[in-house]
C-alpha positions in Angstrom: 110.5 105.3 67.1 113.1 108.4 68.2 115.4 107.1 70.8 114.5 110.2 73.4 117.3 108.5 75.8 120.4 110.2 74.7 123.8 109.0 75.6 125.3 110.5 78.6 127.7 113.4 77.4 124.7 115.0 75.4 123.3 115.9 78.7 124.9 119.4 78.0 124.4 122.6 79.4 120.7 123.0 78.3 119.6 120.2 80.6 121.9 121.4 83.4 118.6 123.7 84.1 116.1 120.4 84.5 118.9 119.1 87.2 118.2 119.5 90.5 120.9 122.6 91.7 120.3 124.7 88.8 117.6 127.3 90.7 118.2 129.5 93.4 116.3 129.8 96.6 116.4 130.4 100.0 114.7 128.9 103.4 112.9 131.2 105.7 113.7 130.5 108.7 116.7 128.5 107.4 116.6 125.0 107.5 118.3 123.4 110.4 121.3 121.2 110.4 121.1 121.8 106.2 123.6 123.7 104.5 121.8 126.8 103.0 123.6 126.8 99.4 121.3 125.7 96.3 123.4 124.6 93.7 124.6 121.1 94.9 123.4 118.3 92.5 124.3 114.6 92.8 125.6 113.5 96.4 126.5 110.6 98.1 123.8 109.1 99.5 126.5 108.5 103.1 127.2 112.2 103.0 126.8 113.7 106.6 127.5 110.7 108.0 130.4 110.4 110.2 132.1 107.1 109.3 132.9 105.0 111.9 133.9 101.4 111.2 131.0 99.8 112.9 128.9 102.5 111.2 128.0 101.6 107.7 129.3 98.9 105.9 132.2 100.6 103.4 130.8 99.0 100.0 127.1 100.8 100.4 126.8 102.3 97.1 124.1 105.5 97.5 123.5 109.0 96.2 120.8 110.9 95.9 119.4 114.8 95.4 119.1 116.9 98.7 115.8 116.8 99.7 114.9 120.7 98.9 117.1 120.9 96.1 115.2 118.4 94.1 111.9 119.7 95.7 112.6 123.0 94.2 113.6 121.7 90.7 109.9 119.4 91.0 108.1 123.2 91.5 110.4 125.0 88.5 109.1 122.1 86.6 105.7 122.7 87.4 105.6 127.1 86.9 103.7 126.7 83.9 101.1 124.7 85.2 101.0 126.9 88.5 100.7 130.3 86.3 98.1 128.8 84.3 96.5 127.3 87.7 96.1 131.2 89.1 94.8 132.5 86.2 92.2 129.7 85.7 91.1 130.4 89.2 91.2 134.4 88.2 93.6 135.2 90.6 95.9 138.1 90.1 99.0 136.8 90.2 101.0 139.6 91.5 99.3 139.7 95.3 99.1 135.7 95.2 103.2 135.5 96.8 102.6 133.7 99.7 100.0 130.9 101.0 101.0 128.2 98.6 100.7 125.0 100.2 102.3 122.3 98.1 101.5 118.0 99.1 104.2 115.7 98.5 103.7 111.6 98.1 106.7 110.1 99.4 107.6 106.2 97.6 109.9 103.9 99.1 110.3 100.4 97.5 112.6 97.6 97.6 113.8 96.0 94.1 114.7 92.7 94.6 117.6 91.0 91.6 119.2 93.7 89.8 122.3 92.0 89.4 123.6 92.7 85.6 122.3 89.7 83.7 126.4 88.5 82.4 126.5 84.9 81.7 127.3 81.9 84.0 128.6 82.0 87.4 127.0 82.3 91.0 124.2 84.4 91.2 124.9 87.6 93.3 121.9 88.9 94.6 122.1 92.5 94.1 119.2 94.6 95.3 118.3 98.2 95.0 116.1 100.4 97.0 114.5 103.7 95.3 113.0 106.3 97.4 111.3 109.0 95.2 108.2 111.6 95.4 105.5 113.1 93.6 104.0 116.4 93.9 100.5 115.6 94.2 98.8 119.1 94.6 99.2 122.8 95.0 96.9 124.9 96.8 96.6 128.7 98.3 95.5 130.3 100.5 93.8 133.9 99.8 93.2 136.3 102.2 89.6 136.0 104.1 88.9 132.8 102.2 89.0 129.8 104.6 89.7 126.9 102.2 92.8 126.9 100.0 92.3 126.5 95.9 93.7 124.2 94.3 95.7 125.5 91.7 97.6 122.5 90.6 96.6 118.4 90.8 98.6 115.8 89.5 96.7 114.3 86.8 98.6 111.1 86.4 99.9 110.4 90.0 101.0 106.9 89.2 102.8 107.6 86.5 106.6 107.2 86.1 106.7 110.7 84.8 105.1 112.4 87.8 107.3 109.5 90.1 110.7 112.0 91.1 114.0 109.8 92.5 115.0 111.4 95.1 117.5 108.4 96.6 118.9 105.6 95.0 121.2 102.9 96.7 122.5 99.2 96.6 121.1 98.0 99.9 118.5 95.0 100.4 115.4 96.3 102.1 115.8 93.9 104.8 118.8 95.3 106.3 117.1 97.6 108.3 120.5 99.4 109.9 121.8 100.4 106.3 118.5 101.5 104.9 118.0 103.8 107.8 121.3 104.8 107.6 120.9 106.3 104.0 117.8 107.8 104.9 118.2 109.0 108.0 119.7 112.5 106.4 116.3 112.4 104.1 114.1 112.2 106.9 115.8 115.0 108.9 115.4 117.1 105.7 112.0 116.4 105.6 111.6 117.6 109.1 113.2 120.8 108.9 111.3 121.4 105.6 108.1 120.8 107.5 109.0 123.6 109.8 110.4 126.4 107.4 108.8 128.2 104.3 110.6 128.2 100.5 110.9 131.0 99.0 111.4 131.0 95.1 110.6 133.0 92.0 107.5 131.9 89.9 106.4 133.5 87.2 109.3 136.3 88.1 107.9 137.0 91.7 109.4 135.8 94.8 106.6 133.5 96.6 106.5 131.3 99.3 105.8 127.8 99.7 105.4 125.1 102.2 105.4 121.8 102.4 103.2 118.7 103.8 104.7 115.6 103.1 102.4 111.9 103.1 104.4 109.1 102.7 101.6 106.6 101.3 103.7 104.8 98.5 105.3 102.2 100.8 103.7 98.6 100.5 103.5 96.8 103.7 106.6 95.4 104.4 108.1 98.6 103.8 105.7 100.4 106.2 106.3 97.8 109.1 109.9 98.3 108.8 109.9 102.0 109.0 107.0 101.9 111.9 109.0 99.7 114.1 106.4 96.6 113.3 106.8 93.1 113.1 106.8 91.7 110.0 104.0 90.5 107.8 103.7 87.4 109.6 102.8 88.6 112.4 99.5 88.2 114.7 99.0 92.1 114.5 97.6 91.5 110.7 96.8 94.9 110.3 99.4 98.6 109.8 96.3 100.6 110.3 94.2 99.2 113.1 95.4 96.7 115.9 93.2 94.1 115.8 94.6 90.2 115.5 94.5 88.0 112.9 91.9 85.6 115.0 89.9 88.3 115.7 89.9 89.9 111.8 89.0 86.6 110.5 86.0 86.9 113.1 85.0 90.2 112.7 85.6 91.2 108.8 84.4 94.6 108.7 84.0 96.7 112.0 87.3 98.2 112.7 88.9 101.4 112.5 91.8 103.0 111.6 93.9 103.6 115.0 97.8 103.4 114.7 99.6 106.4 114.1 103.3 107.2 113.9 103.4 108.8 117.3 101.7 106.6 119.1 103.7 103.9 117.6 107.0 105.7 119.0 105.1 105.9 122.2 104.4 102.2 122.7 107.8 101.6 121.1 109.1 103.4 124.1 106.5 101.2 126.4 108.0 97.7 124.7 112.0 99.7 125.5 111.2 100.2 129.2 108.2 97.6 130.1 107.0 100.3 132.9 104.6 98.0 134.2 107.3 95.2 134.8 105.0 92.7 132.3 105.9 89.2 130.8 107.1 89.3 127.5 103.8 88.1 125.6 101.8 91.2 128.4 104.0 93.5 126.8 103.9 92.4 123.5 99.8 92.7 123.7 100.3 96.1 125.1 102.2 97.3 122.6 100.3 95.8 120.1 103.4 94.4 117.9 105.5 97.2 118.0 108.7 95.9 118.9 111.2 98.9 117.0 111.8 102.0 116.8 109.8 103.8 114.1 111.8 105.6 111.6 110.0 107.3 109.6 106.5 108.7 109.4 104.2 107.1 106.8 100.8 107.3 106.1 99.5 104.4 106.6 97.0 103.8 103.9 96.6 100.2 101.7 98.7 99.9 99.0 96.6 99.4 96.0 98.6 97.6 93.7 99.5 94.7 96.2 96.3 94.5 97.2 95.5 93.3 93.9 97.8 90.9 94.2 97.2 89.6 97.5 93.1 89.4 96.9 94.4 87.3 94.3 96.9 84.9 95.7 94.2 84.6 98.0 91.3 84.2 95.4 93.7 81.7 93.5 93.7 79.3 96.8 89.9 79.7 97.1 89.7 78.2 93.7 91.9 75.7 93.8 90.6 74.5 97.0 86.9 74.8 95.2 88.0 72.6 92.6 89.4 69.4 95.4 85.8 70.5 97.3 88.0 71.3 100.7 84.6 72.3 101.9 83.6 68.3 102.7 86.5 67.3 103.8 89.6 67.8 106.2 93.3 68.0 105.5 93.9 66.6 101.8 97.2 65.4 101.3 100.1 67.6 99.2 99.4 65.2 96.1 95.9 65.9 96.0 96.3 70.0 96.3 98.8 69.4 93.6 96.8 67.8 91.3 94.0 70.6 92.1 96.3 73.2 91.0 97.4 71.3 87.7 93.9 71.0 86.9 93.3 75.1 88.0 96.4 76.0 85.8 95.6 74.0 82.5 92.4 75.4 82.8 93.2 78.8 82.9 95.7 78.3 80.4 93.7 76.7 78.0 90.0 78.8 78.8 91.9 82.1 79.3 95.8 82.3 78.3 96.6 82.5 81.3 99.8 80.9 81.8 101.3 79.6 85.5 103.4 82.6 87.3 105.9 81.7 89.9 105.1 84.5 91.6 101.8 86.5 91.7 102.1 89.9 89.7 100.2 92.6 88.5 98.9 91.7 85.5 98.4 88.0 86.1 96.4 89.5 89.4 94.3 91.6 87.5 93.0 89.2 85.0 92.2 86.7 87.1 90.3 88.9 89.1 86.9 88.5 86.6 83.8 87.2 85.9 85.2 86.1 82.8 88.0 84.1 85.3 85.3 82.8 87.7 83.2 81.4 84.6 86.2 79.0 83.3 86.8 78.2 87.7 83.4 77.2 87.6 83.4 74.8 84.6 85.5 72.6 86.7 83.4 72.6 90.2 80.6 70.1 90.2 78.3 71.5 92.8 75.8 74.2 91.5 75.4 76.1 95.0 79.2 76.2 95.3 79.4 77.9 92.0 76.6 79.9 92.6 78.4 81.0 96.0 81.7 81.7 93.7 80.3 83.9 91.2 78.7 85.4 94.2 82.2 86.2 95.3 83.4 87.8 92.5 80.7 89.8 91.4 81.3 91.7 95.4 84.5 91.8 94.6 84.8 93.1 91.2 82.0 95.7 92.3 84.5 96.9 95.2 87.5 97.1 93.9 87.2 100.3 91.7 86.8 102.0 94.5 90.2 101.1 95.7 91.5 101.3 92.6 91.0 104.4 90.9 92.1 108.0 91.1 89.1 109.6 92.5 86.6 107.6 93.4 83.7 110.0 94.0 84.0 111.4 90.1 84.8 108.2 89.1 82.3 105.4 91.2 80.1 107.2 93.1 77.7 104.4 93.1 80.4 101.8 93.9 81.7 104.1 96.8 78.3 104.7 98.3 78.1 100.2 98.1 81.5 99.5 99.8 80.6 99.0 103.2 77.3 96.5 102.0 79.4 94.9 99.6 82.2 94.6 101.7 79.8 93.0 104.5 77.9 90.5 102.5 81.3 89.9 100.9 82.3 89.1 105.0 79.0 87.3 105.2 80.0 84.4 102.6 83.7 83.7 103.6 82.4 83.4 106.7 79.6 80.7 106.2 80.4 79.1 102.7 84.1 79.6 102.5 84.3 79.3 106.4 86.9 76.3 106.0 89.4 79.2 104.9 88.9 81.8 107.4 89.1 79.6 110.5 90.8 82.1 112.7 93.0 83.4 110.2 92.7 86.0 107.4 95.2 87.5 104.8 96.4 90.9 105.6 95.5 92.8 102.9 92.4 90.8 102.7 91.4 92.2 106.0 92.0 95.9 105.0 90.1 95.3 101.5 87.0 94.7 103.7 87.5 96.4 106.5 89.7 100.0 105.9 88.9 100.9 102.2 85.8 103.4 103.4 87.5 105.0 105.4 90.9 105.9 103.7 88.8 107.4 100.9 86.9 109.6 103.2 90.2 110.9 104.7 92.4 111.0 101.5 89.7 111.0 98.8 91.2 108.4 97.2 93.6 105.4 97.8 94.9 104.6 94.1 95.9 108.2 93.7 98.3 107.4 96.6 99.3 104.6 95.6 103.4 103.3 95.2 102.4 102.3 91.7 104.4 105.8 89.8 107.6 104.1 92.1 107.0 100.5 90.8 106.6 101.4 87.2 110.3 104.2 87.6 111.3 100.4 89.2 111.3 99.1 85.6 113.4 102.8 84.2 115.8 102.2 86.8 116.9 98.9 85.1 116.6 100.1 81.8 119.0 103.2 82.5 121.0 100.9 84.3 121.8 98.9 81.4 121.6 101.4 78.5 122.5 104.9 80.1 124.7 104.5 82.8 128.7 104.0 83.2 129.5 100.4 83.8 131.4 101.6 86.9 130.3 101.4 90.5 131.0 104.5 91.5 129.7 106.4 88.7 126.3 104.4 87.9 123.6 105.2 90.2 124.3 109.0 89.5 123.6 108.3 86.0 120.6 106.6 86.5 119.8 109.4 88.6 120.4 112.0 86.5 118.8 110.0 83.6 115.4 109.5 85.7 115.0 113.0 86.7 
């Protein structure tokens, strides 16, 4: 019951060492373009920007941590754990000084109303993006070993503890100029620390590090903004492979991860010139949706948490559409689907607590997504082979989704991982024949990469929850919380309180 969230002047000299700025360090070769002194904390998130008028609007409120500065802070944080790491692996500390190889998870997510909840008036809609990062791993390298050792791992990566803000600003996610504005000086950090080595003292020795950076905690909007796709809607269903929605929704499972960052920027550069003098939809088909110039690099990956969400949104229409049996009939009016999801709702209510959302969340996602769910669905569908069908459903899908879901899949499902592909294809099998009504030529995104991606990611990345933007969403719910209880009702001042407060 110990409030741990002191007020701000208590943050006294003492803490001034957990800050970002307080340890000393040096680049080799020195970063580019990036001013080689350590101690700088809190800056404005429009810093090294030149403002012109036209150039930013005035009233973008931003700050953030330079990139290596906080990076450097993260790894101070972690000397314990990297100490303890080499002398669990019975290395002699003093020759292990260079070779460390340290992977970052880069989160970027947009919060939609943070307006201060005062009273009457117009609503403003005040939104907030928070880019932040999480030391995932540290490895090294020892002489005539191929393989590095991994010395450190992130036991929680989705926790709000492990989750770092790096970059907080006032900006709607939408508005594409400003966002890449602010981060435009984040991503040319990144770069240069991608080509450089740190060098720090650990354990009272000077060693080096370097850095690879995955940027896997986006969800999808997010990652088709910064990869120059078109939005959501769009007939390219997929951020990883660039298959159609018709074609998805006809082939559920065979596909393959194929777009990358580069060769979006190359076909970007295809849609800017149109060598081959194509019409506007030729072009469009060449470049396979990518109509902007990609930003930054992510990773693309599927983002566990709204994958939840989506299954269920989509899982929700199935039932709802079970209960009016869409299957025998075509086009029922609004009323009727209405009525269907009153019916769906009480149920659910009544059978299981759950009560209506507005919109689809986590939680409401997750519990419907049971057999314990299905059961109460089924009480209210009259045909037997239909609800043998549903429950058919569900048990695929409840059997597949640990494998997206959890932190290491191989240590934690093996048997589940080893499934995916058949569960995932008879799971294919029966929208396509009993629920064919839905998946008529079209398919949900995320519904698509459920079925056909998950196998793949986990080969490449070991594990897709892991890298998941869920440590970002939860520091989401800190961020308002410091905003309200920690931070300086002022403009100017709050966001570096809220920083400094989250770090």
């Amino acid at each position: 019951g110990r409030q741990i969230f002191q007020p701000l002047h208590t943050l006294r000299n003492a803490e001034k060492e957990l800050l970002p700025g307080f340890h000393q360090f040096e680049w080799q070769p020195a970063l580019k373009n990036v001013s080689s002194s350590w101690d700088v904390g809190i800056i404005d998130g429009l810093s090294g920007w030149t403002t012109f008028v036209e150039d930013v609007p005035a009233d973008t409120i931003s700050r953030r941590f330079r990139y290596d500065v906080a990076l450097v802070s993260a790894l101070k944080d972690l000397e314990e754990d990297i100490m303890e790491g080499l002398r669990e692996r019975g290395l002699d500390d003093s020759i292990c000084t260079s070779g460390f190889t340290v992977v970052v998870k880069e989160s970027c997510d947009g919060m939609g109303d943070v307006s201060e909840k005062h009273g009457n008036g117009p609503a403003v809609p005040e939104k907030a993006v928070r880019f932040s990062f999480t030391v995932m791993s540290i490895s090294i390298r020892v002489e005539g070993e191929d393989d590095g050792i991994t010395i450190f791992q992130e036991p929680k990566p989705n926790s709000e503890l492990s989750c770092r803000p790096l970059c907080l600003m006032f900006v709607d996610e939408s508005d594409h100029e400003t966002l890449t504005a602010i981060l435009g000086p984040v991503v040319a950090e990144r770069k240069a620390m991608m080509e450089s080595r740190l060098i720090i003292s650990v354990g009272g020795l000077l060693r080096s590090f370097r850095f690879f950076f995955r940027g896997t905690g986006y969800d999808e909007k997010m990652v088709r903004e910064m990869e120059g796709l078109e939005a959501s809607g769009s007939t390219y269903v997929c951020t990883l492979c660039d298959s159609t929605r018709a074609e998805a929704s006809q082939n559920m499972v065979l596909h393959s991860i194929t777009r990358s960052h580069d060769e979006n920027l190359e076909r970007y550069e295809i849609w800017r010139k149109n060598p081959f003098s194509e019409s506007a939809d030729e072009l469009r088909d060449r470049v396979k949706g990518v109509s902007a110039k990609p930003f930054m690099e992510t990773l693309p990956t599927l983002d566990a948490l709204h994958c939840d969400i989506g299954n269920a949104t989509e899982f929700y229409k199935i039932f709802q559409d079970e209960i009016g049996e869409v299957y025998q009939r075509s086009n029922p009016s609004r009323e009727e689907r209405r009525r269907w999801r009153s019916t769906l709702d009480k149920q659910l209510r009544n059978k299981l607590k759950l009560k209506p959302v507005m919109r689809m969340n986590g939680n409401y996602a997750r519990r419907l997504m049971t057999r314990e769910a299905v059961e109460v669905v089924c009480e209210l569908i009259p045909s037997e082979e239909r609800r043998e069908a549903l429950q058919r459903l569900m048990e695929l899908y409840v059997q597949m989704k640990p494998v997206w879901r959890s932190t290491c899949p191989s240590r934690d499902c093996p048997d589940q991982l080893c499934r995916y592909s058949y569960n995932s294809q008879q799971f294919a099998d029966l929208l396509s024949t009993t629920f064919k009504y839905r998946y008529d030529g079209k398919i949900t995104n995320y519904l698509h990469k459920t079925l056909a991606h998950v196998p793949e990611i986990v080969e490449r990345d070991g594990s897709i929850g892991a890298w998941a933007s869920e440590g970002n969403e939860s520091g989401n719910k800190l961020f308002r919380r410091f905003r309200k209880m920690n931070a300086r009702q002022s403009k100017t001042f709050e966001l570096e309180d809220v920083l400094k407060h989250h770090w």
